[in-house]
Structure formats: structure tokens, C-alpha cells
Residue, then its C-alpha position, 0 to 999 in steps of 0.5 A: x178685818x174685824x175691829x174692837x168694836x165690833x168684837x165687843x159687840x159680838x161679846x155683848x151678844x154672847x153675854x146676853x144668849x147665856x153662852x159666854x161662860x162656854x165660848x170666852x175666856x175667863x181669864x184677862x188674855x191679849x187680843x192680837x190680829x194677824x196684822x200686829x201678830x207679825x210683830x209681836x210673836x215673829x212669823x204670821x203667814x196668812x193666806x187667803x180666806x178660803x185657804x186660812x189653815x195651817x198646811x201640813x204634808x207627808x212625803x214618800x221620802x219619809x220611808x226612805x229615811x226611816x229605812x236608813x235610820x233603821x238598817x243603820x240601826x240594825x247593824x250597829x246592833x249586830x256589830x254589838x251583840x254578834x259576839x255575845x251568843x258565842x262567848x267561849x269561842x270569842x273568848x278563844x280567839x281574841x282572849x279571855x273575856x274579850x267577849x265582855x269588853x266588846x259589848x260594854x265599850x258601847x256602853x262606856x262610849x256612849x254614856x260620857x260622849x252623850x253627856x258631855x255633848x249635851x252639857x257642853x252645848x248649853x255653856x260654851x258658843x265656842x264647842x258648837x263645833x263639838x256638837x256638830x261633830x257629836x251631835x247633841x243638837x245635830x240636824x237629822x242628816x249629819x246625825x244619820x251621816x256621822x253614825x252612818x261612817x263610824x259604823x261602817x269605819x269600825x266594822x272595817x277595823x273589827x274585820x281587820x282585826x281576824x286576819x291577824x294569824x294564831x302566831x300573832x294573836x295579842x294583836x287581835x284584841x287591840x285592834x278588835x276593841x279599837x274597831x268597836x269602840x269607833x262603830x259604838x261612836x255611831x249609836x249616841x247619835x243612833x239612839x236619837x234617831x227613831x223618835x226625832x225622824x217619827x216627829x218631824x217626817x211622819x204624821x201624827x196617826x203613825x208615829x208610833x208605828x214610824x218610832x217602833x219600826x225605828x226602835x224595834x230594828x235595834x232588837x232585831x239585830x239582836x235576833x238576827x246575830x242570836x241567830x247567825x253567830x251560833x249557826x256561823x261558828x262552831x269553833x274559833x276560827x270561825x270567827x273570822x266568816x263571822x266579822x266578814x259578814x257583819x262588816x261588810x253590809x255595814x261598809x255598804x250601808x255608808x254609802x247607801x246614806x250618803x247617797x241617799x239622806x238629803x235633808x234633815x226634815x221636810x220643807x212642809x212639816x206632817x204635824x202641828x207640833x212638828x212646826x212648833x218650836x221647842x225649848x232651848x237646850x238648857x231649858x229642855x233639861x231643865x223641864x226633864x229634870x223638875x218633872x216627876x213623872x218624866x223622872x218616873x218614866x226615866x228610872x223605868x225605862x232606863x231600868x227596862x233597857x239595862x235589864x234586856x242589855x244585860x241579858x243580851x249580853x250574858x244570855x250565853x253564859x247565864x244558859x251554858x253551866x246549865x247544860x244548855x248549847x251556844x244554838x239554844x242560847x241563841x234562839x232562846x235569845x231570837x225567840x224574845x225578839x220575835x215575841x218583842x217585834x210582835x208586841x211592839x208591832x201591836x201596841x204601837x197600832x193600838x196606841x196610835x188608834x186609842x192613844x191609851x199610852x200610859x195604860x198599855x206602858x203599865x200593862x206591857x210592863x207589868x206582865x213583861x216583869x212578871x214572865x222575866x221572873x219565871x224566865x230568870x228562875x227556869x234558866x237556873x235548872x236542867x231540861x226545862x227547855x219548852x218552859x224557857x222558851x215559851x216563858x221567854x216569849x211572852x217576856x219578849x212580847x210585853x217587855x219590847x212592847x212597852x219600849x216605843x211607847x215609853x219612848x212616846x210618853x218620854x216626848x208626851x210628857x215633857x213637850x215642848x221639850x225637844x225628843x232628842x232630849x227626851x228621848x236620848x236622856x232615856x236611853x242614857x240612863x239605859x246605858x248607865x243602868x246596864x254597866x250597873x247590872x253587868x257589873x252586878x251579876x258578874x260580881x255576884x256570880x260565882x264559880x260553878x261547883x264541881x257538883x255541877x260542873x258535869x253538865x255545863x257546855x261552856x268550855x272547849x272541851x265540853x262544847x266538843x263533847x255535846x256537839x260530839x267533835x271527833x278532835x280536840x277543837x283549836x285554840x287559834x293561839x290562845x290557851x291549851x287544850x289536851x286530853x289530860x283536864x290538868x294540863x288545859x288553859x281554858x280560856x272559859x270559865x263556867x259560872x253560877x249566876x244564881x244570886x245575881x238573878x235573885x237580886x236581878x229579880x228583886x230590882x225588876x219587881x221594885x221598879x214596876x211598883x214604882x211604875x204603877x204606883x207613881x206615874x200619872x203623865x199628862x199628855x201635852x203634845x197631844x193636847x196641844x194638838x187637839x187643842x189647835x186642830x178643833x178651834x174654829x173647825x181649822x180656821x188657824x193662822x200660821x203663827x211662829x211663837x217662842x216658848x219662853x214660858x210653860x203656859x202662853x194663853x193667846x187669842x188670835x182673830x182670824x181674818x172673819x172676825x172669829x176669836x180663838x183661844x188657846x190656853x197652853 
């Protein structure tokens, strides 16, 4: 073992070849050797010389969990958006404008559930018992497991509510929204999920792509009920087919997880920045909040999620009073995802190569806004069919590409902050900004003109026209429909979105402005992990620190005398 002496001496003779300006330190730092390490900074594991490195590892098990953690996503998703594509028929079968409630009770019960959980943990010892029940600092496996059971529970409870009969149909929405409000219990420990698994079980060249397989399954869903509802249900009493088959995968998926979801991480971490400790809770708030590009990130990306929830949500309605079909609408909505699988798929292996996070985050957003404004002008005008879609496309392409890697950047920029933090303080403010431009565009909205009224295929009676129905469709209880217009009860009303989308656009433009104008990140994990990976071609100690301070400058001599330095 090297003594002060000597080190001295070997500084002496560094001093004297010229080279100290490059290989010491210019600032007063401590010296610790592994044997006070012990003491001073907690764990000090040293190994032999010829295996003094830090020993990192990635396991099988890793897809499997990320195979979970997506599917379980995926269907939470379809449970959310299913009812969307085809709002005139809910609306028909569980009452007037139930279609939006059962897509903002997600919202509404993941926002004070989030927040509470989060704030609760930092101030009361005694609520950890909450914590674990709502998961702010859950381990991975009783995350994955609580959202696991309240998604299969509430889609048993959705599929209940169908079986109710046409003379009994007030009960249906009770128990529907109850069904619902317990499976959108599942997704503020869901939204967590794909970065915290992308840190902990993967490596460092494939978290990005471990964080978009995560993330990206949650728009896929949205394809996937875009696709299936409008092509399932023709009419009200359709609805039921529809509950059954997104209900019963998600029963299945909860014993799958139980079974399968054995620990929360790997006993041998995959990355140097997986083994290192992060900030307390409070102090990981703390640091999210005084940072302003992570503040620039949060407003950004919170504003991108609000805006394609919004349009998952109102795809149906803002399409119909233009004389486009729940079928186009659907696919008009498939079509964004595929076009958003496909970006995210490709930044994601871009990123993970180049590492050029902040540039592909302008650039995806940047054209992702652009194409959104051509999109949200031509759905407001008759027979632009290929335009739509091909505008929606591109849109899908750059939009979801800039989603995993937002994600990424949002743990960037705030390490050693937690990604549970990070990430989910992110995706809240998604939420919130998606209940502020629902409520936007359905206050801005305005009945369709009588004018107009002769193209629209939202209500009963048109959709039977388009679709040249032979009968008048059934009401399953709800409402009146006859051959006489005055006599109906409709359950749909057609409506004019044109100022919303005005004012949704100008939002949009305003927010990438701020992107490419404000954020300037500086990548600290990343850093970090270079900074410790090239110090003495690998010749590390396995050291435990707590973060109590941003910066921590150490020198640790390792057991050939050789001094390295980290300045953090």
C-alpha cells in the first residue's frame, strides 16, 4: 500500500516533467485510501489487484420485466382510450358524454394521487405505510404489482358494468366509471415504470431503447383501441364485445405479474450510475424545481403529453362534424402512432449511439409542431382525406420521437435526482396540462351550424346514413330516435372546434419557442459515468457515497498507488 511519502514524491516528479498542470488537481482535495474509505464514505469493497474494478452485469431477466412493465402499460392505455374512437356509440350506451368522463377520470385520479403520495412521503414517518400502498418511493415489484391488480380489478368492474339490460340502463355508468376509476389507480405507479426499469436492469447503451419499448407501448395501445373500437362496434350494443375484449387480457396480465416480478432490481447493478445513490426525496424535489432547464423540460413536455392526450381523446369528435367516419377516425389516430413507433424507435437507437439528446429533442419537436399545425387546420375542412393522414404521419413521427428522449433528458439533467422523480413529476404535469386543454377546446367549442350540419356523421341517424343502415340503430336505453328529426333525443351533439384549434395551435408554437430558445441542459449522469469509467483505464474502488452536496471532489488511491480524481 502507497504511503504519503511516497506520493509526495511521485507529485515531486510530475511537477518536475511539466505534466502536474494536466494530472493533478488544482484544488486543496482530501486523500483517502481504501482502508479509511471504509469509514469515511460507508461501503469500500476492494478486491483483488487483478480484479480492482467495479463489476457490472446485465440479466436475461431484464426483458422479461420490461415485457411486463410494457404490456401492462399497454392495456391500461386501451382501457383508457377504447371508448374514445367511438364516442357517439358510448355516449349511447352508458349516456350522454360519459365518453369524456371515462377518459378524464384517469386524469383526475392520477394527478391528486401523484402529488399527494410524493409530498406526503418527504413530511410524515408515519404515512410510509401510504407510500407503499401508492408508490412514491415504491421498490419496482410492488409498483409493477399494485398497478398490475387495480388494472385487471377495474377492467372486471368496466366489463360488469355491459351486462346491465336496456330496462336498467342508469346503472351502467355508475359502475362503468367506478371500473375505470380503480384501473386509472394502476397508471400513477405505471408512468414511473419505463425509466426507473431502463435504469436499474439495463445497461447504459440501451436504455434509451429499454425507455422507448417502455414508453412507446402506452401509444401503442392508443393504435391498437384506435384500431379495434371502430372496427368491433357499429352500434351501441356493440359495446359490450368491446369491454370483453379489453377486459379479459388485462385479468390475465395480473397473474402473469404475480407470477413472474420477482425482485424490484438486479443483485449486480448494469451501470455506474445504477449503483450510486440518489437524492433524498425532498432534496430530489428540491433540485427539480431550482433547475431551470429541468423547469424548461417540465412545461415542454408536460405540454406535448396534454396536447396528444387531448387529441387521443377528441380525435372522434373534432373529425365527425367534418363528414369524416368513427373508421377514419380511428386510423387517422393508428396512423400517428405507427408514425410515432417509428421515430421513437429511431431516435432512441440514434441517441443511445451519438448521445445527441438535446439536438434530436429540438429537432423532433420542432417539426413534430410544425406538421401539428397543418394536421389541426385540415381536419376542419371536407375531402382533404390523404392530406390528413399523410400530415398526421410525419406529426406522429417527430412528436412520439421526442418523448423517450424528453424522458431521458428529464433524468440527465437533474442526476443524482431519482428517475421516479424526475420522470413522474414530468408526466404529472402532462396530466395537468391535458385536463387544461380538454377543458379548453370543449369550452371553445361551439355548436355546429345548421350550415354544416349536413355533413357531419356524428349522430345516430347520420352514422346510419353513411354507413347506409337499412333500420333505425338502437338506443340501448338511452334517448329516442325515429324517422321525424324533431321527436329525436340524441345522445350526440355535433360540434365546431374551430377556435379551439386556433388557440391549441398558438399554445404549441409558443411552447417549442421556449424549447429552442431556453433549454440548454448539461448532462450529468452521463458525465458522471464517463468521468468514472476513463479514470485509470478502470482501475476503480467500489465506493458507497451519500450525496449530501451537489459537488463532492474525491481522491481515492488505489491499491498501486495511482491517484484518481473525481471532481463531480
Amino acid at each position: 500500500m502507497a504511503t504519503d511519502n511516497e506520493h509526495k514524491e511521485d507529485a515531486a516528479i510530475l511537477k518536475d516533467s511539466g505534466e502536474d498542470k494536466q494530472l493533478l488537481p488544482q484544488k486543496q482535495v482530501q486523500i483517502i485510501d481504501p482502508v479509511k474509505a471504509v469509514n469515511s464514505l460507508g461501503e469500500c469493497c476492494e478486491k483483488d489487484p487483478a480484479e480492482q474494478r467495479i463489476s457490472l452485469k446485465a440479466y436475461r431477466r431484464r426483458w422479461i420485466v420490461l415485457f411486463v412493465v410494457a404490456l401492462l402499460n399497454n392495456l391500461n392505455t386501451m382501457l383508457w382510450i377504447a371508448f374514445s374512437p367511438i364516442s357517439n356509440h358510448v355516449d349511447t350506451f352508458y349516456g350522454r358524454n360519459s365518453t369524456i368522463y371515462f377518459s378524464a377520470v384517469y386524469i383526475f385520479v392520477t394527478i391528486p394521487i401523484g402529488i399527494f403520495a410524493m409530498w406526503a412521503g418527504g413530511y410524515f414517518g408515519f404515512l410510509k405505510l401510504f407510500l407503499i400502498i401508492f408508490g412514491a418511493f415504491l421498490c419496482l415489484r410492488y409498483s409493477i404489482l399494485i398497478a398490475a391488480w387495480a388494472n385487471g380489478i377495474g377492467a372486471f368492474i368496466r366489463l360488469a358494468s355491459s351486462f346491465f339490460p336496456d330496462d336498467m340502463p342508469g346503472f351502467r355508468f355508475p359502475v362503468g366509471i367506478s371500473g375505470q376509476a380503480i384501473a386509472a389507480l394502476a397508471y400513477p405507479f405505471i408512468m414511473f415504470l419505463p425509466t426507473k426499469v431502463a435504469a436499474a436492469w439495463f445497461p447504459d447503451n440501451q436504455r434509451t431503447l429499454a425507455t422507448t419499448i417502455g414508453v412507446m407501448s402506452n401509444p401503442l395501445g392508443v393504435l391498437l383501441a384506435n384500431l379495434i373500437s371502430p372496427m368491433i362496434v357499429g352500434s351501441c350494443e356493440h359495446v359490450k364485445i368491446l369491454n370483453i375484449l379489453f377486459s379479459v387480457p388485462s385479468i390475465i396480465l395480473t397473474v402473469v405479474a404475480s407470477v413472474a416480478i420477482t425482485s424490484s432490481e438486479p443483485k449486480i447493478p448494469p451501470t455506474l450510475s445504477a449503483s450510486k445513490p440518489s437524492y433524498p426525496f425532498i432534496e430530489g424535489i428540491k433540485k427539480c424545481f431550482t433547475s431551470k432547464q429541468y423547469l424548461v423540460l417540465l412545461l415542454v413536455m408536460g405540454g406535448g403529453i396534454g396536447m396528444f392526450n387531448a387529441l387521443y381523446t377528441l380525435m372522434q369528435q373534432l373529425l365527425c362534424p367534418s363528414g369524416y367516419s368513427n373508421q377514419f377516425s380511428g386510423f387517422t389516430s393508428a396512423l400517428l402512432i405507427t408514425g410515432g413507433v417509428v421515430g421513437a424507435t429511431g431516435a432512441s437507437f440514434v441517441v443511445d449511439r451519438t448521445k445527441l439528446y438535446v439536438e434530436t429533442m429540438k429537432v423532433s419537436m420542432a417539426v413534430a409542431v410544425g406538421f401539428g399545425l397543418v394536421f389541426l387546420q385540415l381536419i376542419l375542412h371536407r375531402e382533404m382525406d390523404i392530406w390528413i393522414l399523410l400530415a398526421c404521419f410525419i406529426f406522429g413521427v417527430f412528436g412520439l420521437a421526442a418523448y423517450p428522449v424528453g424522458l431521458q433528458l428529464s433524468a440527465e439533467c437533474t442526476y443524482p435526482v431519482s428517475e421516479t422523480t424526475s420522470t413522474g413529476l414530468v408526466v404529472l404535469s402532462g396530466q395537468i396540462q391535458t385536463i387544461i386543454y380538454l377543458s379548453v377546446m370543449k369550452t371553445l367549442a361551439t355548436p355546429l351550424q345548421l350550415l354544416y350540419r349536413k355533413y357531419e356523421v356524428c349522430t345516430l341517424l347520420k352514422v346510419a346514413e353513411h354507413d347506409h343502415l337499412s333500420s333505425i340503430p338502437p338506443t340501448c336505453g338511452h334517448g329516442n330516435i325515429s324517422i321525424n328529426v324533431a321527436d329525436n333525443e340524441q345522445t350526440v351533439e355535433p360540434m365546431d372546434f374551430t377556435l379551439s384549434v386556433i388557440v391549441m395551435s398558438m399554445i404549441a408554437a409558443f411552447i417549442v419557442l421556449i424549447l429552442l430558445l431556453l433549454f440548454r441542459p448539461k448532462l450529468r449522469r452521463m458525465e458522471m459515468e464517463n468521468v468514472l469509467l476513463n479514470a485509470d483505464s478502470g482501475k476503480e474502488l467500489e465506493v458507497g457515497v451519500k450525496i449530501e452536496e451537489e459537488k463532492v471532489n474525491l481522491k481515492i488511491i488505489t491499491p498501486d498507488g495511482v491517484q484518481n480524481t473525481n471532481e463531480n
